[in-house]
N, CA, C and O atoms as a printed pandas DataFrame, in Angstrom:
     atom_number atom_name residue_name chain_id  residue_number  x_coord  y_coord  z_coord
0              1         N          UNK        A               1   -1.868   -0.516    0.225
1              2        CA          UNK        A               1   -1.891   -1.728    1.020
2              3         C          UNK        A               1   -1.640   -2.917    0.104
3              4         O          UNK        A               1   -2.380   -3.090   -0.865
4              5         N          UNK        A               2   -0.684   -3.703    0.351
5              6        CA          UNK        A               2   -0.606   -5.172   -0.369
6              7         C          UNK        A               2   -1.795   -6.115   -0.392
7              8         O          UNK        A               2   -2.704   -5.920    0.415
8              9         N          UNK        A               3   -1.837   -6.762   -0.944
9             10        CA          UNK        A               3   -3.540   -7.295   -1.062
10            11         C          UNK        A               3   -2.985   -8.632   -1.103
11            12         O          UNK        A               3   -3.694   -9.139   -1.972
12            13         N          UNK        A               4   -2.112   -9.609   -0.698
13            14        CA          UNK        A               4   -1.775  -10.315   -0.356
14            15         C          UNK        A               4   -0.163  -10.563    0.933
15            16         O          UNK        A               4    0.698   -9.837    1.430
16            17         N          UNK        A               5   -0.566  -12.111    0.968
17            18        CA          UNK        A               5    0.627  -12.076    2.447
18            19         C          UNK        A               5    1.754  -12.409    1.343
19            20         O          UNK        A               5    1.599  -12.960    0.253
20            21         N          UNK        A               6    2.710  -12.009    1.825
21            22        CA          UNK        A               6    3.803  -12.348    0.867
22            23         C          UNK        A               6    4.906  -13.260    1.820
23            24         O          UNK        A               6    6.077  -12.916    1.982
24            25         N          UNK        A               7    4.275  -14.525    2.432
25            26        CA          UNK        A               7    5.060  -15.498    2.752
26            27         C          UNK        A               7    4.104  -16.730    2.107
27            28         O          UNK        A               7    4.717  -17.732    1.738
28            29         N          UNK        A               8    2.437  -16.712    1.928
29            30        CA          UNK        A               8    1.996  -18.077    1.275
30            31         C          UNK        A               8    0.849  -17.559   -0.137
31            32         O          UNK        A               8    0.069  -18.193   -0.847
32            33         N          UNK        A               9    1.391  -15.592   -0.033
33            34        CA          UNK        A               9    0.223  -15.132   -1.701
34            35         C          UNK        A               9   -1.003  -15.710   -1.284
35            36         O          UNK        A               9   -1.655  -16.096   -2.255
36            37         N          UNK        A              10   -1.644  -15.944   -0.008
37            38        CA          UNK        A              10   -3.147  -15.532    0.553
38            39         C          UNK        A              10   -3.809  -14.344   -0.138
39            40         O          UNK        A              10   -2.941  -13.510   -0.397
40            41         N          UNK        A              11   -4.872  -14.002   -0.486
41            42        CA          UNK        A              11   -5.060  -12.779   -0.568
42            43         C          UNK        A              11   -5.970  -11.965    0.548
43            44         O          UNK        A              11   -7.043  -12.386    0.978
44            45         N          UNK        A              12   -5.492  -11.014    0.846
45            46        CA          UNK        A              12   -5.647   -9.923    2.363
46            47         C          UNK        A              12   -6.358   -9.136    2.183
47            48         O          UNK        A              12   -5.755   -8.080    2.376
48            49         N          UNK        A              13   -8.164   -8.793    1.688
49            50        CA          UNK        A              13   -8.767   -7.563    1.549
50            51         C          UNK        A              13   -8.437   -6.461    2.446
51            52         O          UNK        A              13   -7.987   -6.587    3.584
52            53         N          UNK        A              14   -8.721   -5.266    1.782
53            54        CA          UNK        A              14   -8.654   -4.267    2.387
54            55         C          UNK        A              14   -8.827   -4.031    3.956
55            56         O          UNK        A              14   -8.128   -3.345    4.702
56            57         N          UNK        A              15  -10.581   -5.218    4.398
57            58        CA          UNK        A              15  -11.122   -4.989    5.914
58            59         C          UNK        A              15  -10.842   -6.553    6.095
59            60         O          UNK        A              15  -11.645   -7.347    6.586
60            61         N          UNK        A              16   -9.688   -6.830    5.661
61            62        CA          UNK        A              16   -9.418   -8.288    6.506
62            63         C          UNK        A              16   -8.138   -7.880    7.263
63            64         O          UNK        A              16   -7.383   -6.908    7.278
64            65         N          UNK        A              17   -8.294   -9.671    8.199
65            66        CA          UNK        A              17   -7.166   -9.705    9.088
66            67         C          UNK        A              17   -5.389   -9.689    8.635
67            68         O          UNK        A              17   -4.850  -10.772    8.403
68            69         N          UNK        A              18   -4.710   -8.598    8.555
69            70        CA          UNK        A              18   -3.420   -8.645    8.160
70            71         C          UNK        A              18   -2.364   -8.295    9.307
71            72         O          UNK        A              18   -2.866   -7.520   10.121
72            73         N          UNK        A              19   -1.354   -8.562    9.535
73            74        CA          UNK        A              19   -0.167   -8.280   10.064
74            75         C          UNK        A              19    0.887   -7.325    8.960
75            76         O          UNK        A              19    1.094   -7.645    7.789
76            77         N          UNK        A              20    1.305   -6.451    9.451
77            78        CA          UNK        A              20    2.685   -5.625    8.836
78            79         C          UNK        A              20    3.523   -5.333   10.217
79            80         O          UNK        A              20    3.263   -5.414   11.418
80            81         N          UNK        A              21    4.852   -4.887    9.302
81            82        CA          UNK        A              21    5.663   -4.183   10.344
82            83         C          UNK        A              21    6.183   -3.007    9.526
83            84         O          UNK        A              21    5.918   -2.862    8.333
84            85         N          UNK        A              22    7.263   -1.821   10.542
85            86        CA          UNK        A              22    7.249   -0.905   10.276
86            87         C          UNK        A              22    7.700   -0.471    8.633
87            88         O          UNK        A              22    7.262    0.564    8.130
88            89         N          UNK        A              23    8.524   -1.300    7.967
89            90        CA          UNK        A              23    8.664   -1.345    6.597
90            91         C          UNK        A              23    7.076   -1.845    5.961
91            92         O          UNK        A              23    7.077   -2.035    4.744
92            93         N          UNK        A              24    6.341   -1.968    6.360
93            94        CA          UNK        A              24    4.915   -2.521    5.773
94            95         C          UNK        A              24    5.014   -3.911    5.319
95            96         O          UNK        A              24    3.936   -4.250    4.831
96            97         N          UNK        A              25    5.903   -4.863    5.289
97            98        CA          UNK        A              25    5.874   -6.289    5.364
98            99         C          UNK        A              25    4.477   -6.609    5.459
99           100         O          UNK        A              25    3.844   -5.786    6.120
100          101         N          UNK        A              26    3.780   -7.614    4.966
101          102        CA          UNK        A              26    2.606   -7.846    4.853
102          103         C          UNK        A              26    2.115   -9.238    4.984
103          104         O          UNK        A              26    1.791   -9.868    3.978
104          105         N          UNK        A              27    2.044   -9.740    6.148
105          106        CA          UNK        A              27    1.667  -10.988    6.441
106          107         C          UNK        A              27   -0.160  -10.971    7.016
107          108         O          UNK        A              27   -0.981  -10.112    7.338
108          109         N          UNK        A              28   -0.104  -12.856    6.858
109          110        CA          UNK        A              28   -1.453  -13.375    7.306
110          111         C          UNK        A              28   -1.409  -13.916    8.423
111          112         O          UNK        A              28   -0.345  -14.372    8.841
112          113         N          UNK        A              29   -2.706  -13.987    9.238
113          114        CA          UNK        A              29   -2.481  -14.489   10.375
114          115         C          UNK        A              29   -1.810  -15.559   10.510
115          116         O          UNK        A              29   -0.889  -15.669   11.319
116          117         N          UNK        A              30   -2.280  -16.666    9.559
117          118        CA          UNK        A              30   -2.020  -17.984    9.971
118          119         C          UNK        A              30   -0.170  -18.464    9.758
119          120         O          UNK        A              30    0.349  -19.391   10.380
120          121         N          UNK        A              31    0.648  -17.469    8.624
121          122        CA          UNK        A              31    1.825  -17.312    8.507
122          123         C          UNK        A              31    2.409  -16.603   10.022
123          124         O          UNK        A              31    3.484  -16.938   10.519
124          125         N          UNK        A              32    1.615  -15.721   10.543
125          126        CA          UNK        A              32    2.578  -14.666   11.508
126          127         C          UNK        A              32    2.559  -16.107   12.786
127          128         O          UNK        A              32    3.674  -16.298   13.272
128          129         N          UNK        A              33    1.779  -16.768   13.152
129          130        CA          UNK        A              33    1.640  -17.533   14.153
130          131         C          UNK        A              33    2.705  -18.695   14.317
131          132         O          UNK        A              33    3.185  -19.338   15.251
132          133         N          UNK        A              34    2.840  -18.639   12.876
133          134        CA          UNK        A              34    4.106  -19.426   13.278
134          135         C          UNK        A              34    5.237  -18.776   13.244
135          136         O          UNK        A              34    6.119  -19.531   13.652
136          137         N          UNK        A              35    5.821  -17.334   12.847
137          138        CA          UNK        A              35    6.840  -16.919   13.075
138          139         C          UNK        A              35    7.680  -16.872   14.585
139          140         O          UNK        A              35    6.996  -16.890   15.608
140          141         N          UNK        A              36    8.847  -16.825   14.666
141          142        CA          UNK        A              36    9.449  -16.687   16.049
142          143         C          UNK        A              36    9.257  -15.274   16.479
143          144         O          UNK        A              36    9.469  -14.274   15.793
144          145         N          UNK        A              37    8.755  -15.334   17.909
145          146        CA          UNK        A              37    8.243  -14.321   18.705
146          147         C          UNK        A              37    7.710  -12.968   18.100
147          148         O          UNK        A              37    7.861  -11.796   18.447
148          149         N          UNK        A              38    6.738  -13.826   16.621
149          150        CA          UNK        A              38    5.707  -13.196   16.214
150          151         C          UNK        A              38    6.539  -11.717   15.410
151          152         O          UNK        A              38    5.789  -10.818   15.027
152          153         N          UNK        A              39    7.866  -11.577   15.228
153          154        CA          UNK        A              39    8.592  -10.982   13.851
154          155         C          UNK        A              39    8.458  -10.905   13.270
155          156         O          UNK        A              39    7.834  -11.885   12.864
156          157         N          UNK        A              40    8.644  -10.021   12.368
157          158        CA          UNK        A              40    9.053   -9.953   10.762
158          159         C          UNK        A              40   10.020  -10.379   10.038
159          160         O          UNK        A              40   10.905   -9.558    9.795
160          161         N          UNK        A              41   10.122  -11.425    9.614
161          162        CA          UNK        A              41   10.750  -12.842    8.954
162          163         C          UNK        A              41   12.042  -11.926    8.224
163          164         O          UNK        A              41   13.245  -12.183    8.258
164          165         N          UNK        A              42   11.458  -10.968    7.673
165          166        CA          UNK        A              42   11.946   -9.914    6.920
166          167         C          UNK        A              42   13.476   -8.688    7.516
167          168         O          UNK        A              42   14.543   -8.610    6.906
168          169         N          UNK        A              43   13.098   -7.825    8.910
169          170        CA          UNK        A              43   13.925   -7.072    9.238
170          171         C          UNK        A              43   13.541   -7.329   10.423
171          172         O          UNK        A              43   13.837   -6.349   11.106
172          173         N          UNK        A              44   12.931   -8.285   11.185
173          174        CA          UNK        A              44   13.023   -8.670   12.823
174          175         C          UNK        A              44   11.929   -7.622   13.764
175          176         O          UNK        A              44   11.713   -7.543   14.974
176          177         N          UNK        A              45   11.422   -6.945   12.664
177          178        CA          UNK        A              45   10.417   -5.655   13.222
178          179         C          UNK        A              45    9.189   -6.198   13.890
179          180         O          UNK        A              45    8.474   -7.076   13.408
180          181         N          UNK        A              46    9.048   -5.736   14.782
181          182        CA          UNK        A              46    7.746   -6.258   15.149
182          183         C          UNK        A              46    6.059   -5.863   14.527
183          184         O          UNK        A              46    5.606   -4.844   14.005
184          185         N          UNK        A              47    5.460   -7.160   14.864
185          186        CA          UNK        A              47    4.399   -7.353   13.900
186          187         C          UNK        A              47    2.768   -6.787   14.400
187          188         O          UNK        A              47    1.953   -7.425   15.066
188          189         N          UNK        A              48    2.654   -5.690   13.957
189          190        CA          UNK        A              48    1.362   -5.183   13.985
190          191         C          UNK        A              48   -0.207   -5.225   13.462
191          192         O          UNK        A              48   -0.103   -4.938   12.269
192          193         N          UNK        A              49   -1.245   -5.383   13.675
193          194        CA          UNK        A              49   -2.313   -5.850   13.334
194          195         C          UNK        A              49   -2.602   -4.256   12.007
195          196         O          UNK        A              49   -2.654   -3.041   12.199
196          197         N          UNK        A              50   -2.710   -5.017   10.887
197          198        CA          UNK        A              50   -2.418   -3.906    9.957
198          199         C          UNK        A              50   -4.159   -2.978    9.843
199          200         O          UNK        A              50   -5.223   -3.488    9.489
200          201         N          UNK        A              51   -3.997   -2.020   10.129
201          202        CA          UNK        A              51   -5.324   -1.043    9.710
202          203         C          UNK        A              51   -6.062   -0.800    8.618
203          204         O          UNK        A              51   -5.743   -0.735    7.431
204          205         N          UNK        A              52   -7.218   -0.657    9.238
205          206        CA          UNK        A              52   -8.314   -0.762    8.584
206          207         C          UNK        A              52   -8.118    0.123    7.618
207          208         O          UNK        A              52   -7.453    1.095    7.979
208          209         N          UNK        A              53   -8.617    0.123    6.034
209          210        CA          UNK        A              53   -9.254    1.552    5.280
210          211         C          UNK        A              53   -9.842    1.570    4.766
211          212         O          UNK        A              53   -9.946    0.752    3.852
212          213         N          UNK        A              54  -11.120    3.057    5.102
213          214        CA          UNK        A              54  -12.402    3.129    4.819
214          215         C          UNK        A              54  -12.697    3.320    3.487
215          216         O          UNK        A              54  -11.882    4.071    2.951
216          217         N          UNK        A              55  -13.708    2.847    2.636
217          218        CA          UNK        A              55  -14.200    2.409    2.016
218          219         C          UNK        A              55  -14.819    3.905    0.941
219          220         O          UNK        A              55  -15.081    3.993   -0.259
220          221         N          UNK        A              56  -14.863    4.934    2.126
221          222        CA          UNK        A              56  -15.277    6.075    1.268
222          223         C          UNK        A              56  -14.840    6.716    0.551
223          224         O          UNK        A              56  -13.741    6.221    0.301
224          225         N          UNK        A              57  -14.941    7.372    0.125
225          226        CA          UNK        A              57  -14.468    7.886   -1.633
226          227         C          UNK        A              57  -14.083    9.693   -1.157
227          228         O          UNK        A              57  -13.708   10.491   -2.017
């Protein structure tokens, strides 16, 4: 997982709020909100609320 958004280098913990798309593009909320119809700036993919991962070993 990228540990930052790579449109403003926010940094994105593991159990925080992130956006990706199907290439794994890695945005923050406050970047995806302003994108046009919520895209991937990147390949036009649409933008998914990126998943959680657990913590256990």
């Amino acid at each position: 997982m990228r540990p930052a958004c790579e449109s403003c280098d926010r940094a994105l913990p593991a159990g925080g709020e992130a956006f990706i798309c199907s290439y794994e593009c890695t945005w923050c909320a406050s970047c995806v909100a302003g994108f046009t119809d919520a895209a991937c700036p990147n390949c036009g993919g649409d933008l998914q609320r990126r998943p959680t991962r657990s913590m256990r070993a």
